[in-house]
N, C-alpha and C positions, 0 to 999 in steps of 0.2 A: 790196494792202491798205494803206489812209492810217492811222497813228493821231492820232487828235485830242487833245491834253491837257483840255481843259477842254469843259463839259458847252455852252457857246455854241458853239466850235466843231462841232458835230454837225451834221450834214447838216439841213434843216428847223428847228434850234432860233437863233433871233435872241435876244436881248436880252428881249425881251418875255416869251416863250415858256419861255425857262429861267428868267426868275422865274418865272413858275407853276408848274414843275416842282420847282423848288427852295421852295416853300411849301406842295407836297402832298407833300414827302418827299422825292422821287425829287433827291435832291443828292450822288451819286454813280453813275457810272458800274455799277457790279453794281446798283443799285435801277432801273435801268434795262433793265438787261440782265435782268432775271428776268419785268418785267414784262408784260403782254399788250398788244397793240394796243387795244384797249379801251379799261384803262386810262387810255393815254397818249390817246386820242381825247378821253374825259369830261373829262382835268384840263387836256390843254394847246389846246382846240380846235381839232387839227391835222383834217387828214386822214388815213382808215387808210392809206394809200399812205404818205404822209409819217411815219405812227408806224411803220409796218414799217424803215424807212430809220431812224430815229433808233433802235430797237430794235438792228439790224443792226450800224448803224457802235459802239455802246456795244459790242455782244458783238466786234466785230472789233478793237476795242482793249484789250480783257480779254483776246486770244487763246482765249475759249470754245470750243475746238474739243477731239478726242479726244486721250487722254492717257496713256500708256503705264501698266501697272501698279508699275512703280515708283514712278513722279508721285504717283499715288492713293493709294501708302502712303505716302510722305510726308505727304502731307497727313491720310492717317490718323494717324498717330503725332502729329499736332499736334493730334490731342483730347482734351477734357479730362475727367475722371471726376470726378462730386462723392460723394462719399464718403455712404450714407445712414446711416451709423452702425454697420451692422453689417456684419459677413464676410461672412457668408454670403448677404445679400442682394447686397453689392454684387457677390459670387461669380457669381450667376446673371446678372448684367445684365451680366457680365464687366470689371467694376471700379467702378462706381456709374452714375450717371445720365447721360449720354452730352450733351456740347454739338455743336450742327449735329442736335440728332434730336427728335422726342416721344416720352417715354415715360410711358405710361398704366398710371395705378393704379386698378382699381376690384372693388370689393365693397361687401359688406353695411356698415350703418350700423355702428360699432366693430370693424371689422376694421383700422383703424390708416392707413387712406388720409390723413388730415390731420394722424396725428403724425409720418408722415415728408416732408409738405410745411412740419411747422413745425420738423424735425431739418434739411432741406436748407439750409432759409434760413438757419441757423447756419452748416454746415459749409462752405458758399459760398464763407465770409467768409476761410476756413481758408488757409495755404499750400499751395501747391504740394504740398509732400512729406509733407503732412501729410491729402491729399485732399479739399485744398479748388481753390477758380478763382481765390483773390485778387481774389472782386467780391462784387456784391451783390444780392438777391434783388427781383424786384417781384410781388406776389400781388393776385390778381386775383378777390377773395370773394363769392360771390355767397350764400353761405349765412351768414354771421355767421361763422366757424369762426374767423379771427385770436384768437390771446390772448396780446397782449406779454409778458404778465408768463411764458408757458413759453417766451417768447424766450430770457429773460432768464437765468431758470436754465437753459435749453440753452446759454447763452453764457459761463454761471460754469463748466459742467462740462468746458467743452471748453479753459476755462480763459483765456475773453476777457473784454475789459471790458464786463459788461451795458450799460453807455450808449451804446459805441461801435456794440457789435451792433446794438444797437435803431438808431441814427442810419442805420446801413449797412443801413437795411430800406426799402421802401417798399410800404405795402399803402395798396386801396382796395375800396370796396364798390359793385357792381353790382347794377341793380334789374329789370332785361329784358335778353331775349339784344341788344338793338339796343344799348344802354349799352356790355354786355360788350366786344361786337364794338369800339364807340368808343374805348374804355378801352384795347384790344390795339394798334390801329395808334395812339394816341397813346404808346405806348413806345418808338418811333422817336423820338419829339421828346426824351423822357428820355435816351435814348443819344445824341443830339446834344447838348446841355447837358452834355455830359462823365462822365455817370453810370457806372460801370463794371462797368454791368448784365452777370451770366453764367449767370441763372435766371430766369426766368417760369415763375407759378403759378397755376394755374388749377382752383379750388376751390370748386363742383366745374362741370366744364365743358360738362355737361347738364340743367343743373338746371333754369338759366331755358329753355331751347331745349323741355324737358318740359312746360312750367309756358305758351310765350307760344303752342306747339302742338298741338291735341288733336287727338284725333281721326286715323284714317286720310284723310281729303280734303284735310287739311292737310300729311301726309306728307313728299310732296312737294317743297314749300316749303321745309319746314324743312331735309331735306337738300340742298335747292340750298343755304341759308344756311349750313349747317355746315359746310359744304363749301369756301365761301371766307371763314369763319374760319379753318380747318385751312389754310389757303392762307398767310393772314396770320403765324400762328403759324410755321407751319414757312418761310418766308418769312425772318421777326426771326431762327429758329436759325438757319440755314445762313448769310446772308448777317452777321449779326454774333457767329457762333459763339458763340451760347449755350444753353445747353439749357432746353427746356419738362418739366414735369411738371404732366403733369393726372388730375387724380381724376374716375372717374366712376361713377353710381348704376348699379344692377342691379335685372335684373327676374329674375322666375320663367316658364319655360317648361310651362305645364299640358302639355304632348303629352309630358313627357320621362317615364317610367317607372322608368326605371335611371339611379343615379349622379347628380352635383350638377345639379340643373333649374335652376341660375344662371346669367344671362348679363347679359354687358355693354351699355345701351342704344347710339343712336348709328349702330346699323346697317354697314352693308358701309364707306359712307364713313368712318367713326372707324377702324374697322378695319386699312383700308389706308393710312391717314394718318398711324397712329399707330409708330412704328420697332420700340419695346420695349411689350408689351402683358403685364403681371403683373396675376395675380388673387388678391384677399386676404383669408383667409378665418380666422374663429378657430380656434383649436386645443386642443389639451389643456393644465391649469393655468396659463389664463392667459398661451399661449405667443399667438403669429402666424403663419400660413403663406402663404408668398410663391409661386404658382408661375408662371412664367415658361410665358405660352401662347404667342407670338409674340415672334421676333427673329431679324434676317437673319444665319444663317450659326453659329447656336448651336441646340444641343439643347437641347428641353423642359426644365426643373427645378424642383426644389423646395426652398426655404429655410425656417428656424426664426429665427423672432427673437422677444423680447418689448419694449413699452411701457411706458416708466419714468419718475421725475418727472425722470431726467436725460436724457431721450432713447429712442433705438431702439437696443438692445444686442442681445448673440448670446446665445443658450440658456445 
């Protein structure tokens, strides 16, 4: 096995070729190595034979290969937990919202899915030992939901400078899932500009995919699309270890008889895309209930929290 230092050196890529690559993103060795032959067909007009090769020798100079379970926890133990404000929630997700994963929030309309996308983007900003990432959040609105000013005092209470918080933000507003989609792979260009992006928000991340898809004949479609969003996304986590949290809408099951008839849209592919899957439902006086339907390697749960002009607190 050769390693190559630099992305010209790659078997197939000359001078011409790694500019192209390096102006569709791919300007490191792991954006390489994750990607498909495809891909590298459409951006750098190679051949698949030639993209299979240039694929190859990237993963042969990452050493991509199997990895003992102690490696693996290493590299566990270098993850980062962002704090959602309360114990008990971040109790169930087993220390807060996981960087390198998706974890999906969805329920009913005021079940609190967008005040703990707008507690994250605070708590982001936080130390280390304080359960934050020491970075900064970028939200990705498709529904209006942003409102600075609960930035603001999320950031007094947590006892940071309201202006700095705010500076340390980046939201924008989506109008079609095609936008969305746009909007997500241009946050690669943000983390190259030095940004020290360690949260994407995506609020909520079915809405327009609902909204540009009707119908069953369109199905289809849509889950091919959503499909190589969730590519995208989890894509940005793993290779630049940060974590996504995404909200999404619920529907009603007519066939269900017994017990909550609510389910999350998005289908099998959100499903199995998604690492941590909590559903969030109101409670009694005003509380919140969190319960943890899916996640690798942890038992079912359930959590108590309430929404406050300071945040997401515990019972």
């Amino acid at each position: 096995m050769v390693k190559v230092e630099s992305i010209e050196k790659l078997p197939g890529v000359g001078a011409a070729t790694a500019e192209k690559l390096i102006a569709a993103g791919f300007d490191s060795f792991i954006s390489i190595a994750v990607s498909s032959p495809g891909e590298m067909v459409n951006v750098a007009g190679v051949t698949e034979t030639t993209a299979r090769k240039i694929i190859a020798s990237a993963r042969d100079s990452l050493e991509m290969g199997f990895e003992t379970g102690e490696e693996l926890l290493k590299k566990r133990d270098e993850t980062i937990k962002i704090t959602t404000g309360s114990k008990a929630l971040d109790g169930i997700l087993g220390g807060g919202v996981e960087t390198g994963a998706i974890t999906e929030m969805y329920g009913a309309y005021g079940s609190g899915k967008t005040s703990i996308a707008h507690q994250l983007s605070v708590t982001v900003q936080l130390p280390f030992d304080q359960g934050g990432a020491e970075g900064i959040a970028v939200w990705v609105d498709s529904e209006g939901t942003i409102r600075p000013e609960y930035l603001a005092d999320l950031a007094k209470a947590k006892k940071l400078d309201p202006q700095e918080a705010l500076k340390n933000f980046r939201g924008v507003r989506s109008f079609n899932s095609d936008h969305q989609m746009l909007l997500t792979e241009n946050i690669g260009d943000l983390i190259k500009q030095g940004l020290p992006i360690r949260l994407i928000i995506m609020d909520s991340l079915m809405g327009h995919f609902r909204s540009d898809f009707s119908g069953r004949g369109q199905l289809a479609d849509r889950q091919q699309k959503l499909n190589r969003h969730l590519h995208t996304l989890l894509k940005l986590a793993q290779t630049h270890k940060l974590a996504v949290y995404v909200t999404n809408q619920v529907m009603s099951k007519p066939d269900t008889f017994f017990g909550d008839p609510t389910e999350a849209i998005g289908g099998h592919v959100l499903a199995h895309a998604s690492t941590y899957r909590v559903y969030l439902r109101r409670g009694k006086k005003g509380t919140r209930v969190a319960k943890l339907v899916d996640a690798p390697a942890m038992p079912d749960a359930e959590a108590l929290f309430v929404v406050t002009s300071e945040g997401i607190k515990d019972v």
